[in-house]
One Martini backbone bead per residue (centre of mass of N, CA, C, O) as a GRO file, in nm:
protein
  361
    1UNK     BB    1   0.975  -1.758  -2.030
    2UNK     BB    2   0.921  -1.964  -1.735
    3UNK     BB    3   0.914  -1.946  -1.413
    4UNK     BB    4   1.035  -2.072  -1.072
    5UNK     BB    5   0.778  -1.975  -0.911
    6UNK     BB    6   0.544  -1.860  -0.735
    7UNK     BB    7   0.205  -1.781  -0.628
    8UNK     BB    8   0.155  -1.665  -0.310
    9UNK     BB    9  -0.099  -1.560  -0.054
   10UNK     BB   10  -0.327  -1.356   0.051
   11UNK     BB   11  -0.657  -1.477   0.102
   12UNK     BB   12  -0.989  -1.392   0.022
   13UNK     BB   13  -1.321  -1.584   0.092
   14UNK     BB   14  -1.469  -1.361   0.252
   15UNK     BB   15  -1.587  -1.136   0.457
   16UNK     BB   16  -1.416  -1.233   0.695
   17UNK     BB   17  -1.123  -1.142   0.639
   18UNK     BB   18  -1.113  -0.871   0.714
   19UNK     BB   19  -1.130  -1.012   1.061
   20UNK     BB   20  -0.811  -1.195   0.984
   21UNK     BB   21  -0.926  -1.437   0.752
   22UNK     BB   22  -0.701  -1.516   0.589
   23UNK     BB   23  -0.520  -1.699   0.331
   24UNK     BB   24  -0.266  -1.900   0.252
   25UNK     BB   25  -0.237  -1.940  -0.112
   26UNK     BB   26  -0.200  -2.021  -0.414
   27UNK     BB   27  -0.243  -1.858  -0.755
   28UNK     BB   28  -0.336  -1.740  -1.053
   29UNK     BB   29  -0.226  -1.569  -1.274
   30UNK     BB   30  -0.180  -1.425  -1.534
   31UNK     BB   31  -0.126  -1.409  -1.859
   32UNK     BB   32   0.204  -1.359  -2.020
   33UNK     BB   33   0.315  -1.068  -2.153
   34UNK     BB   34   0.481  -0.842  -2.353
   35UNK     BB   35   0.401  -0.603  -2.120
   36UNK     BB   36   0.499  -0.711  -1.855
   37UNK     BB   37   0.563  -0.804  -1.533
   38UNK     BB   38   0.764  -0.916  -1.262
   39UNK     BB   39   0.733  -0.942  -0.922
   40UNK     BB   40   0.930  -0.898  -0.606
   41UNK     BB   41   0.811  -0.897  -0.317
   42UNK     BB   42   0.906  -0.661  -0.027
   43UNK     BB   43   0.629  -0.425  -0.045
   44UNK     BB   44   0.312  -0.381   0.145
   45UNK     BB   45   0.069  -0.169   0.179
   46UNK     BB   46  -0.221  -0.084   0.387
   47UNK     BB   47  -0.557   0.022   0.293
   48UNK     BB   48  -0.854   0.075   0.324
   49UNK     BB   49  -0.974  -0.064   0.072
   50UNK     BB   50  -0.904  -0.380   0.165
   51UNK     BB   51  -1.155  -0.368   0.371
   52UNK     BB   52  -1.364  -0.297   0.185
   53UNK     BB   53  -1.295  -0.531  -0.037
   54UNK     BB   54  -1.300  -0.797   0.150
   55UNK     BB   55  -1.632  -0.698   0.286
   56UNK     BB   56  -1.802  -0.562   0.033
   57UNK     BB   57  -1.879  -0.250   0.093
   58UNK     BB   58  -1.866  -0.144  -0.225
   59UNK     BB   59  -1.926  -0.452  -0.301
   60UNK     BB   60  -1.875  -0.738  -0.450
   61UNK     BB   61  -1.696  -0.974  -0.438
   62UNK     BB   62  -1.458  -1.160  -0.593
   63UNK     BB   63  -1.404  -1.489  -0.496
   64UNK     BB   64  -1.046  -1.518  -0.468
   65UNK     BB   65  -0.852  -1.285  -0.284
   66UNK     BB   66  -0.569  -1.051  -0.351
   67UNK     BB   67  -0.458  -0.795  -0.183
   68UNK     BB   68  -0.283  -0.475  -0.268
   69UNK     BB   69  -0.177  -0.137  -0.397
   70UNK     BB   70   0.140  -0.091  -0.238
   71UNK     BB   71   0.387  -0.162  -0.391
   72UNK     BB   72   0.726  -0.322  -0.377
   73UNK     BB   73   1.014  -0.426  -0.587
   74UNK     BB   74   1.153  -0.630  -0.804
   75UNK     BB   75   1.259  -0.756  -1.095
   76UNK     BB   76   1.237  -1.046  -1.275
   77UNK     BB   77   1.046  -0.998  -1.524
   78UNK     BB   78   1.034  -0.940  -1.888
   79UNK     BB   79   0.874  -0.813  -2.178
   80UNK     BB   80   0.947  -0.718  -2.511
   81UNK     BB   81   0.727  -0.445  -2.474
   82UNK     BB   82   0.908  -0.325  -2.254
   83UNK     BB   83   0.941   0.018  -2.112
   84UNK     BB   84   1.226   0.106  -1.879
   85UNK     BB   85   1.248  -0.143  -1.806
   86UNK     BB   86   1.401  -0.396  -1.598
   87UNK     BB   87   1.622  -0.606  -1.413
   88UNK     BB   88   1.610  -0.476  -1.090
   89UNK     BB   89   1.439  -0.309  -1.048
   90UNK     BB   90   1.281  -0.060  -0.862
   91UNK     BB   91   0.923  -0.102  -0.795
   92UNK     BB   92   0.605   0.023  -0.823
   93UNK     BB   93   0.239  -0.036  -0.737
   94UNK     BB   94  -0.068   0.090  -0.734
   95UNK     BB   95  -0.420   0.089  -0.784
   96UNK     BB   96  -0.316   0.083  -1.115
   97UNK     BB   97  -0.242  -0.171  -1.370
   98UNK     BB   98  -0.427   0.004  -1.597
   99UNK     BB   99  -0.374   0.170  -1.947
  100UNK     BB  100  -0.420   0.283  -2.288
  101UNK     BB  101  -0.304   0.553  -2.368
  102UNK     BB  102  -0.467   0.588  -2.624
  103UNK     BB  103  -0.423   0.415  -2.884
  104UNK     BB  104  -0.676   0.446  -3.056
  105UNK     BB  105  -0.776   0.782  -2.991
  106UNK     BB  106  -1.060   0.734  -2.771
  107UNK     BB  107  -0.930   0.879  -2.488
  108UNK     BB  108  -0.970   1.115  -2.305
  109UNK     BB  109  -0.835   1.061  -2.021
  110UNK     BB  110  -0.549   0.972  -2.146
  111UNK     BB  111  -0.490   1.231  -2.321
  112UNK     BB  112  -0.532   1.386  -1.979
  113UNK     BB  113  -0.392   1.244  -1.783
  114UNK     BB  114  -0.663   1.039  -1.697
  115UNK     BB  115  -0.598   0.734  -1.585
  116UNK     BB  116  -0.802   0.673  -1.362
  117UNK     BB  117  -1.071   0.685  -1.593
  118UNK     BB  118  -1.047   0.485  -1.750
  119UNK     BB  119  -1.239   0.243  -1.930
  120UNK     BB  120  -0.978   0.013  -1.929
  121UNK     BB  121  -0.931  -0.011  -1.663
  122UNK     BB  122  -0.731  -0.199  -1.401
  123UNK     BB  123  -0.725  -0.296  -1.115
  124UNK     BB  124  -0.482  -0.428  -0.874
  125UNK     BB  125  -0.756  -0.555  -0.751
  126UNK     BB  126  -1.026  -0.688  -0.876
  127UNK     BB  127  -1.006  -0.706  -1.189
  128UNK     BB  128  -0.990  -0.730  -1.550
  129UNK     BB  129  -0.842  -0.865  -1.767
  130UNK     BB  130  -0.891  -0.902  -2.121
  131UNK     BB  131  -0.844  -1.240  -2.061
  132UNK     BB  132  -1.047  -1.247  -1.747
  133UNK     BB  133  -0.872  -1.211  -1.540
  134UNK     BB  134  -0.806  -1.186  -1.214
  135UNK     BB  135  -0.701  -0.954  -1.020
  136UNK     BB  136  -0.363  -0.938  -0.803
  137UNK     BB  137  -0.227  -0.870  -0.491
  138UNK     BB  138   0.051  -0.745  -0.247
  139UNK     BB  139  -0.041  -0.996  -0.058
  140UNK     BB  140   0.283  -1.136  -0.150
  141UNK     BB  141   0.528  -1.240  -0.346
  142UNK     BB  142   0.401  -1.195  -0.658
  143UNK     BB  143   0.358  -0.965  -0.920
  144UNK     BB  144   0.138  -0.898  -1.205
  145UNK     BB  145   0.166  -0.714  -1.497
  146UNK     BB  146   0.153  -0.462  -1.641
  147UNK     BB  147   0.357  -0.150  -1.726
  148UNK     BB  148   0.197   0.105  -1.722
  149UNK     BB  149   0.177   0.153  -1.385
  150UNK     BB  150   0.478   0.168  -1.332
  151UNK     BB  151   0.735   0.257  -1.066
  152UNK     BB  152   0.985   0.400  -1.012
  153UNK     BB  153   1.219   0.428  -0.798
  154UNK     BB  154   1.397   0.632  -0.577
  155UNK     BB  155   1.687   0.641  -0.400
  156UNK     BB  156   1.568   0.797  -0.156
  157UNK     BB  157   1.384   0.605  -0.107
  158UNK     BB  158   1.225   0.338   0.011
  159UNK     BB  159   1.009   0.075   0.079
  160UNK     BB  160   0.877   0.148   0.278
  161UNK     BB  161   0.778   0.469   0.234
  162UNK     BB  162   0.697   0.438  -0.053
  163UNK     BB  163   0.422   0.228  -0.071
  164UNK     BB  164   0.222   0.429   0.052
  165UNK     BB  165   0.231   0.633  -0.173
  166UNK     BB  166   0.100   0.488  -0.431
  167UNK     BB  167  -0.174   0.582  -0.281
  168UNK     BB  168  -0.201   0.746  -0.090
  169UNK     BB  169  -0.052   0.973  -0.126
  170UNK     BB  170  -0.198   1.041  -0.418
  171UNK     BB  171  -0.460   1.079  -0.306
  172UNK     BB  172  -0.353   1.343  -0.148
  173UNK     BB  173  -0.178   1.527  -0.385
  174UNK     BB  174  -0.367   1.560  -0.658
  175UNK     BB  175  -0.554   1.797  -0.530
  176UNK     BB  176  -0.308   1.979  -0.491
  177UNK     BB  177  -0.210   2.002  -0.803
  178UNK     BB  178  -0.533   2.029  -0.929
  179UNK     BB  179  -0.575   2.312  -0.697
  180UNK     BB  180  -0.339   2.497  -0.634
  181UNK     BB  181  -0.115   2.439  -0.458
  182UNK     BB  182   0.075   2.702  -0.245
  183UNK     BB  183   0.176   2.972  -0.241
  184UNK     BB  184  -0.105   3.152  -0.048
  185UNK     BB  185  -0.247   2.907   0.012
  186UNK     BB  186  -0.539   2.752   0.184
  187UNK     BB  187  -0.528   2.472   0.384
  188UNK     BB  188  -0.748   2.194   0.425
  189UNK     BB  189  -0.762   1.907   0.642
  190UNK     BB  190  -0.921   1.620   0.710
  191UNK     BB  191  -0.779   1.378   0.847
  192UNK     BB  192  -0.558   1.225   1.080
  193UNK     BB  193  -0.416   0.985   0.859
  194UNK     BB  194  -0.322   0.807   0.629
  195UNK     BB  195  -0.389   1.047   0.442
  196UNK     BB  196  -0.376   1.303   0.590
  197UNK     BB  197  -0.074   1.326   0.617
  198UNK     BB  198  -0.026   1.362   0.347
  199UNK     BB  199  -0.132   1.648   0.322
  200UNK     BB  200   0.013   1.794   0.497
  201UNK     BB  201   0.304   1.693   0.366
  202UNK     BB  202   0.232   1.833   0.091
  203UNK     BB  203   0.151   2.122   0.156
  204UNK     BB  204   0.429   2.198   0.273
  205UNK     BB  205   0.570   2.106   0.020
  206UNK     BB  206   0.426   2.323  -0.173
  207UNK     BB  207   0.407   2.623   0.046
  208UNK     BB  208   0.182   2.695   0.203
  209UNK     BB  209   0.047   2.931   0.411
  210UNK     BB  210  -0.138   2.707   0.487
  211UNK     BB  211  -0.213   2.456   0.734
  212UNK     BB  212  -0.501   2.283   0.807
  213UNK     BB  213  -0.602   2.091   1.039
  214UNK     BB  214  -0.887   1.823   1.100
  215UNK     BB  215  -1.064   1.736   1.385
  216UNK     BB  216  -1.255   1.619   1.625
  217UNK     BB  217  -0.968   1.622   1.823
  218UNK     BB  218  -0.646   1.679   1.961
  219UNK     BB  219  -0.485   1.381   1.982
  220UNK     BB  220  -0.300   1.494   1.692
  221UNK     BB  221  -0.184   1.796   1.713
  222UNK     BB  222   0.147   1.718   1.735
  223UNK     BB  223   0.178   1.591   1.494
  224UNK     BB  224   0.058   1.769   1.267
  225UNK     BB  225   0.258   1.967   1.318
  226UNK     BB  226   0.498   1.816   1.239
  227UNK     BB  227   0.435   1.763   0.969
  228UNK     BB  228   0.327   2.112   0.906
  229UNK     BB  229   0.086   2.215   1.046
  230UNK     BB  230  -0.010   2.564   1.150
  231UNK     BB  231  -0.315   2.439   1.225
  232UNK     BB  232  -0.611   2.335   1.477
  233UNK     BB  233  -0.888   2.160   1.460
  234UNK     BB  234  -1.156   2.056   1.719
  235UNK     BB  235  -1.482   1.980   1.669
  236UNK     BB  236  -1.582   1.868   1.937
  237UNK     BB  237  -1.435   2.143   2.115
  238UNK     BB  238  -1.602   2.389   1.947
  239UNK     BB  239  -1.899   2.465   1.854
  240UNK     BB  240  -1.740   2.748   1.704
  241UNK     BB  241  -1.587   2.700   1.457
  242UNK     BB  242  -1.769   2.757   1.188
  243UNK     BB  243  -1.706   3.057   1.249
  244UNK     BB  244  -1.428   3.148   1.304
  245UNK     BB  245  -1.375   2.963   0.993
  246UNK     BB  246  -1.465   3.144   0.796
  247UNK     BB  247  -1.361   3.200   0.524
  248UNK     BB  248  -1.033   3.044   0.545
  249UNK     BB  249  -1.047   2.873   0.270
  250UNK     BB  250  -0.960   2.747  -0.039
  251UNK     BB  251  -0.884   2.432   0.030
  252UNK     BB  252  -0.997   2.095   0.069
  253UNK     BB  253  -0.929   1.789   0.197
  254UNK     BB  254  -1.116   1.496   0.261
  255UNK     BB  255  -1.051   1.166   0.397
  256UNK     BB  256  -1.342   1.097   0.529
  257UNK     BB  257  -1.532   0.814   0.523
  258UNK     BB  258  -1.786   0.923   0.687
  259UNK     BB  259  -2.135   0.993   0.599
  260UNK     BB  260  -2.145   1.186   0.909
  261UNK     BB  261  -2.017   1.443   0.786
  262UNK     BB  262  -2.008   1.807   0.833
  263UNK     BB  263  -2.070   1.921   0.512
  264UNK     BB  264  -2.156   2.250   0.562
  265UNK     BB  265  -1.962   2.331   0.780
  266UNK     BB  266  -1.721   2.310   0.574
  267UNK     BB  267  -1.811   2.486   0.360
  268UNK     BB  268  -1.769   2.746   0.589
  269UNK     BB  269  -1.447   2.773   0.524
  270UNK     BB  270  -1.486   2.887   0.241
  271UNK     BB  271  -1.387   3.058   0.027
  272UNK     BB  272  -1.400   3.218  -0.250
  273UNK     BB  273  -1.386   2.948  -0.496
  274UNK     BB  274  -1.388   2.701  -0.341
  275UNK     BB  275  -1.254   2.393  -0.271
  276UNK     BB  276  -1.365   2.091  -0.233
  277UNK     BB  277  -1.230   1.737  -0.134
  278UNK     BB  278  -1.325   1.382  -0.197
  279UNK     BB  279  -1.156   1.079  -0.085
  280UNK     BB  280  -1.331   0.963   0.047
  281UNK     BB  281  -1.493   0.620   0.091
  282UNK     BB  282  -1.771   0.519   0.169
  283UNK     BB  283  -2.035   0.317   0.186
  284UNK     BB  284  -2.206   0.565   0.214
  285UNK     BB  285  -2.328   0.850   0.183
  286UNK     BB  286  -2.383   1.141   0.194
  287UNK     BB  287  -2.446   1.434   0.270
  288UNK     BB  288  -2.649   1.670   0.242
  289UNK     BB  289  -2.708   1.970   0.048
  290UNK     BB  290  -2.729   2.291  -0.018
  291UNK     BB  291  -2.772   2.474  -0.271
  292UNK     BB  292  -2.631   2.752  -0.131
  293UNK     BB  293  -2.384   2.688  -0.032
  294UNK     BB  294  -2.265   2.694  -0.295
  295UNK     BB  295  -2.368   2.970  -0.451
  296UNK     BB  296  -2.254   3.205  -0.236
  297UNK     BB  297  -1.918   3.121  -0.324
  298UNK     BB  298  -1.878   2.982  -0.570
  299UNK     BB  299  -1.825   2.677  -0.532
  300UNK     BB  300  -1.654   2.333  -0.496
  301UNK     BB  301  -1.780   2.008  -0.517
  302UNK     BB  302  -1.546   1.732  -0.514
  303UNK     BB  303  -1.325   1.471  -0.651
  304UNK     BB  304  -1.059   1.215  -0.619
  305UNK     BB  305  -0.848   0.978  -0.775
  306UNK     BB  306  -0.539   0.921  -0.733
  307UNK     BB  307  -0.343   0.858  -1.010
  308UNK     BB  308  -0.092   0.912  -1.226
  309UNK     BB  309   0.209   0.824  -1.295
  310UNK     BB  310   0.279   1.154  -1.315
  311UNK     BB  311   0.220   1.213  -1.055
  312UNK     BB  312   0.353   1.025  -0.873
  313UNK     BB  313   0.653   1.104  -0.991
  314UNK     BB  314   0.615   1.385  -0.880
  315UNK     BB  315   0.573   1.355  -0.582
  316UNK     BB  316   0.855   1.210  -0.537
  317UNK     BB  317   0.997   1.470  -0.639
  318UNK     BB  318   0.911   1.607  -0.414
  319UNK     BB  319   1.006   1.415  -0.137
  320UNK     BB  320   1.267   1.457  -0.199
  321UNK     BB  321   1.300   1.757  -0.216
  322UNK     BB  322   1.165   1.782   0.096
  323UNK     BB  323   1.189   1.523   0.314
  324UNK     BB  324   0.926   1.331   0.277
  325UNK     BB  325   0.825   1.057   0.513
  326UNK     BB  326   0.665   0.834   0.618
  327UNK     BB  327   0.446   0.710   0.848
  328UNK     BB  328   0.513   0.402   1.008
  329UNK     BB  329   0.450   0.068   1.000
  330UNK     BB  330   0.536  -0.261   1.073
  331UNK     BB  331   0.471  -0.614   0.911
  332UNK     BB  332   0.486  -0.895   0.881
  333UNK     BB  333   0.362  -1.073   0.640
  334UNK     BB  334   0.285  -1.309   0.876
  335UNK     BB  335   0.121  -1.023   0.977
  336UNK     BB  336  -0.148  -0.971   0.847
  337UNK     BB  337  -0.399  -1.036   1.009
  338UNK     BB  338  -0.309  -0.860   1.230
  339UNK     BB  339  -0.273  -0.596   1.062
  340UNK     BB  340  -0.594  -0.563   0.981
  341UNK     BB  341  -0.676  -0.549   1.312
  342UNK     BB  342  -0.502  -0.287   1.343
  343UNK     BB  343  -0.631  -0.115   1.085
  344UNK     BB  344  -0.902  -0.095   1.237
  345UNK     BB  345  -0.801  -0.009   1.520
  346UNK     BB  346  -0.621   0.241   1.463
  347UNK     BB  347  -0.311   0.225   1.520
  348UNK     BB  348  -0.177   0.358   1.329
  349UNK     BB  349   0.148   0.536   1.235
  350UNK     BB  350  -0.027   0.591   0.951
  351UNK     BB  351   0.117   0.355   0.809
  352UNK     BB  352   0.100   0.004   0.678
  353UNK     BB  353   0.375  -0.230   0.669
  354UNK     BB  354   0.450  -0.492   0.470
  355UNK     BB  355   0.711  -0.753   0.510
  356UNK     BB  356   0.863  -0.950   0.366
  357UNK     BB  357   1.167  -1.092   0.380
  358UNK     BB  358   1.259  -1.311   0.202
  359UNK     BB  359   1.296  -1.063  -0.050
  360UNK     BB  360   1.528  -0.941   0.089
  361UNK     BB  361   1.881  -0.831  -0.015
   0.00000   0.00000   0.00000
């Protein structure tokens, strides 16, 4: 069965692109395989990683791309070895677009449900499929790829509020999950945007018995407060905040892209035993550590990316059952340049919604 729709969306051709100046113009998707899907695109989040590698941030892009990987919107097409997904079904696709789910037998990534570290991810854009094509993401009209890592949407959420929950959601929830966050743990979020915003309200759903925002400034104190947070460090206006909350925090999970956090000062928040994670991702190095830092209270520096199909699921199914819902903004497909300029320019509160219009039911 072929199509009788196109592929068009917003293409990054430089890295000029990031600065507003993608163009819109028709792309060649994958060719359709039995394990496929076509979405029709609904509704498409925007993440900080769409301008890290609009600009080649983190290295070389491939152009010409279609950023985008906070997708949501209804099944159009499917492959005949799709399995659980239906046609009208509404569902989304976050960071990770492909895992072999160990089909081998030699993957151990797959095996411990870490399927984003899976050896043949393909990233859901900018990746390549197995058959040599650059995937394509959802500043678009439809999206193709695996059903490996699509996920139904419950009713209960919208497709405007679950789409950024696909990448930011659970790039900040799963450090929540897999550090044992919950009743009696004390959680630090460092980073009150749009990753950190999810931090604190996964945390609050999750029953912690303290969530602690850290910003610079106090700026964002009374949100962080709404979203769940208990108390409010604004480390810019107080000289002695790493004395005052030394050793009182089990988990700390950092937001912050920026090279230039103080990350040793940060260190000195964590109880015995306690463990930092880093989902922020800058462009350049990390500041140094002492290992005496680590050493001294046994803790632990790692870092956590994005989230397995069933981590996703799990978020919904916890979001839903306590419900939380995105802080965002919206703006039209037609005004993705402009919404580009202003998701750098810090506007959102706090994740940035693409909405189709033409798509919508």
């Amino acid at each position: 069965m072929s199509s009788d729709y196109k592929f068009q969306g917003w293409l990054g051709l430089d890295p000029d692109s990031a600065k507003g100046q993608m163009v819109w113009q028709e792309f060649e998707p994958k060719t359709f395989d039995d394990e496929d899907i076509d979405i029709k695109i609904t509704h498409c989040g925007i993440c900080g990683s769409d301008l890290h590698t609009l600009r080649s941030g983190w290295g070389p892009t491939s152009y010409p791309l279609c950023v985008g990987h906070e997708i949501v919107g209804r099944v159009v097409r499917v492959g005949t070895k799709v399995k659980d997904i239906k046609l009208g079904d509404r569902v989304g696709v976050g960071a990770q677009s492909y895992a072999c789910q160990n089909r081998n037998g030699d993957c151990e990534a797959c095996a411990d449900d870490l399927t984003p570290h899976c050896p043949r991810n393909v990233n859901t854009y900018g990746g390549r499929w197995p058959g040599g094509s650059t995937s394509q993401g959802g500043y678009a009209d439809y999206w193709r790829g695996n059903s490996s890592c699509v996920i139904k949407i419950p009713d209960q959420i919208s497709s405007e509020h679950a789409a950024p929950m696909l990448c930011g959601g659970i790039t900040a929830c799963r450090p929540l999950f897999t550090h044992g966050a919950g009743p009696g743990k004390k959680v630090g979020i460092i980073g009150i945007g749009g990753l950190g915003h999810f931090g604190i309200m996964g945390a609050k759903a999750l029953g912690c018995s303290e969530v602690v925002a850290i910003s610079r400034t106090a700026s964002k104190k009374a949100d962080a407060m709404k979203m769940g947070a208990t108390k409010f460090i604004a480390t810019d206006e107080d000289r002695d905040w790493a004395r005052k909350h030394s050793r009182s925090l089990d988990l700390i999970v950092c937001t912050v892209s920026s090279p230039k956090l103080p990350l040793e000062m940060y260190l000195q928040l964590l109880r015995l035993k306690g463990a930092f994670v880093q989902i922020g991702a800058p462009e350049d190095v990390l500041p140094p550590v002492s290992a005496f830092s680590l050493m001294s209270k046994a803790c632990t520096l790692t870092g956590s990316l994005i989230g397995s199909p069933n981590d996703i699921r799990r978020m919904l199914n916890l979001f839903v059952e306590t419900g939380v819902r995105t802080w965002n903004n919206n703006y039209s497909m037609r005004d993705a340049n402009k919404a580009l300029i202003d998701f750098e320019a810090g506007r959102p509160r706090y994740r940035l919604v693409l909405v189709n219009e033409k798509n919508l039911d």
